[in-house]
N, C-alpha and C positions, 0 to 999 in steps of 0.2 A: 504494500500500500504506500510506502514511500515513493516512490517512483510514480504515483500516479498524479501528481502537477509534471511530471517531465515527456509522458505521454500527452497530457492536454496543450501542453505548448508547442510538440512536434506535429499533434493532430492542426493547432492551429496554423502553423505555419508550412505545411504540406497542403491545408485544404488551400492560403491564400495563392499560394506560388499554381498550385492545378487549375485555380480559379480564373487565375492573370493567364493561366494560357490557354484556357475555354477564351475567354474574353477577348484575346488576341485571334484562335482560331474565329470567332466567330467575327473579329471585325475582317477579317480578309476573307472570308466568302461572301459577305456584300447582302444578303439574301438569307430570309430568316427560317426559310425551308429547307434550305441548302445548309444553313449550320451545325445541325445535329448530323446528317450522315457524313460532312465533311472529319466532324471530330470526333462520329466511328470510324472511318477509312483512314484517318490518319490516326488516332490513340489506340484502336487494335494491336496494331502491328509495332508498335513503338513499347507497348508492354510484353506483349512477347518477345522483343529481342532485350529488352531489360531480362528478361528470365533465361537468358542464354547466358551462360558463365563466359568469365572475362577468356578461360584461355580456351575457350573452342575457337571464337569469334571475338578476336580483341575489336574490331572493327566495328561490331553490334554494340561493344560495352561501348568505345568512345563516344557513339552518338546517344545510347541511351544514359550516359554522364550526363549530357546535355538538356536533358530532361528532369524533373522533379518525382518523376515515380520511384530510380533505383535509388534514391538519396534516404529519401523516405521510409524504404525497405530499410536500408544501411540502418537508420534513426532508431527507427522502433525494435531492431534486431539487438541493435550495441543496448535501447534502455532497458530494454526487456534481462538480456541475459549477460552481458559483460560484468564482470563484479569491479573493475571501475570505467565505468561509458565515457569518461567525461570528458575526455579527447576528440571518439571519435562525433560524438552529441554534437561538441563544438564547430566540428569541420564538418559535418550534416547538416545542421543549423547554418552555418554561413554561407553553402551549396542552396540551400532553400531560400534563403533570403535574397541571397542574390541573384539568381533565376528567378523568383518572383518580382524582383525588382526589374528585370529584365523585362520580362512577360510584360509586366504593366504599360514599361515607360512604351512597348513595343505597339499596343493594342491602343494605345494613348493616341498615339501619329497614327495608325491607321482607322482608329475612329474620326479622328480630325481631318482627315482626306475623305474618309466615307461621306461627313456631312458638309465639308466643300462643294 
């Protein structure tokens, strides 16, 4: 039960970084019908290759690094069962932060273009 404020703040900061790049996917399809299967066709395949270990496919990891799903995993794996997380928490947490900070400022400009 200790650990369970270090869950809610990974929960929080894994939904806003997923959130900013719903928001992103969905400012670049333009089209609000087109949004939801755009970010099946593309979030499908981008969690399966997070689920493919780094050394089958180093290539699948780099790009799903680039993503907030395998960070995530990392997060909740290190608080759940490390007996001290607090490194890896730290560099999962800064990965989430700033990919959401990314996502956002991204979705930002392409909102601002969409309603130009």
């Amino acid at each position: 039960w200790e650990r369970l404020p270090l869950l809610a703040v990974g929960l929080l900061l894994a939904g806003a970084a997923l959130g900013a790049l719903g928001a992103l996917l969905g400012a670049l399809s333009r089209e609000t019908r087109a949004a939801s299967l755009v970010a099946v066709l593309v979030v499908m395949p981008i969690v399966f290759l997070g689920l493919v270990p780094r050394e089958v496919a180093p290539v699948a990891g780099w790009f799903s690094d680039a993503l907030p799903f395998a960070h995530a995993v990392r997060y909740f794996a290190s608080s759940l069962y490390d007996a001290s997380p607090w490194a890896a928490v730290a560099r999962e947490l800064a990965w989430l932060c700033g990919l959401g900070l990314v996502f956002a400022a991204l979705a930002r400009v392409a909102t601002r273009r969409l309603l130009a």
